[in-house]
C-alpha positions in Angstrom: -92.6 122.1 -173.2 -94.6 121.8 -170.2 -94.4 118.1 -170.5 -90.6 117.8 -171.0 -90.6 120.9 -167.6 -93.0 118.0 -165.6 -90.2 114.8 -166.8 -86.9 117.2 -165.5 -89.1 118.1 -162.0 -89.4 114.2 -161.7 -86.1 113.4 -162.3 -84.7 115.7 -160.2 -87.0 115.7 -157.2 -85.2 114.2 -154.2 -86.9 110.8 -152.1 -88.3 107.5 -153.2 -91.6 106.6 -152.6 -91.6 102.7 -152.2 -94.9 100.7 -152.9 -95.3 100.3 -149.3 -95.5 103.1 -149.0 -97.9 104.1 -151.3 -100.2 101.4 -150.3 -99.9 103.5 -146.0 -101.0 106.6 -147.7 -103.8 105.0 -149.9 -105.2 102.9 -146.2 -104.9 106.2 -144.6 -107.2 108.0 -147.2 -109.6 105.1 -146.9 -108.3 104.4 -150.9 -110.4 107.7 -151.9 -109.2 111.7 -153.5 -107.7 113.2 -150.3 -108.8 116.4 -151.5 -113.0 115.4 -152.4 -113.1 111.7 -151.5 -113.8 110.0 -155.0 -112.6 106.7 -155.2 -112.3 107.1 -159.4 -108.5 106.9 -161.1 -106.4 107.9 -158.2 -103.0 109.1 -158.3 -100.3 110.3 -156.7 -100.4 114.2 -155.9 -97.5 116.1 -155.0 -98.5 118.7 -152.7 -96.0 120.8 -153.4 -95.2 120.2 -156.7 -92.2 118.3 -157.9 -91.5 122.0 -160.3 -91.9 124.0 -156.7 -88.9 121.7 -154.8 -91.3 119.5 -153.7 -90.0 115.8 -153.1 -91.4 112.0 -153.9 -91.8 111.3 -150.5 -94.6 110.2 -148.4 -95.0 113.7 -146.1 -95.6 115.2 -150.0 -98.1 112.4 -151.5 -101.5 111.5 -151.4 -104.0 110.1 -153.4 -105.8 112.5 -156.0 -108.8 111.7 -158.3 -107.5 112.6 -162.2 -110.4 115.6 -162.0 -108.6 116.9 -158.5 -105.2 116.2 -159.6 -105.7 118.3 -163.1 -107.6 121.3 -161.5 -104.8 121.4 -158.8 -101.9 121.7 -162.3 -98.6 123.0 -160.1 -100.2 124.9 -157.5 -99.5 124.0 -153.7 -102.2 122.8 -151.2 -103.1 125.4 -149.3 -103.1 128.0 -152.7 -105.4 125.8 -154.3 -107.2 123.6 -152.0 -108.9 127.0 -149.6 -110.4 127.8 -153.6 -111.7 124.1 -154.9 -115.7 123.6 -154.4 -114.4 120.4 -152.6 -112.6 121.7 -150.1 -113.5 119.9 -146.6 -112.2 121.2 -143.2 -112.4 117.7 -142.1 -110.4 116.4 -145.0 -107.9 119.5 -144.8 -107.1 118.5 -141.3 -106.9 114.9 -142.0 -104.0 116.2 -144.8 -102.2 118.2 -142.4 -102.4 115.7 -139.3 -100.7 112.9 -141.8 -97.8 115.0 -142.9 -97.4 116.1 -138.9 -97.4 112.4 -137.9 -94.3 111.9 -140.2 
């Protein structure tokens, strides 16, 4: 069930991410988990997830380790990022300065 919820949120989440773009957000993150800075398996996180209205767009991506990406499930940032033993004020900000750039 949850997997067939997860395929509906993606297909009917608004914006396309382009692999341009993707590629700007991964430079911007130094190509490392936004959230605790691995470099292992990352992929795209919706930080407010597709199931909450979030879109595919760049202001709602970044790159997530699998670990980070799986402990983070369909919460949003802030409810589960202020809770995660990797949470980093510096890497918080850099989050939030990125989606206020946009």
């Amino acid at each position: 069930l949850s997997l067939n919820h997860n395929r509906r949120a993606t297909l009917n989440a608004s914006g396309i991410l382009s692999e341009s773009d993707w590629l700007n957000i991964l430079k911007y993150y130094n190509n490392a988990c936004a959230y605790c800075g691995s470099t292992e398996k990352l992929e795209q996180d919706h930080m407010v997830p597709l199931s909450k209205g979030g879109s595919n767009t760049s202001d709602n991506l970044v790159p997530a380790c699998a670990s980070c990406n799986r402990s983070k499930g369909a919460r949003d940032l802030l409810e589960w990022y202020s809770e995660s033993v990797h949470f980093s004020v510096e890497r918080f900000n850099k989050i939030i300065e990125r989606r206020a750039d946009l």
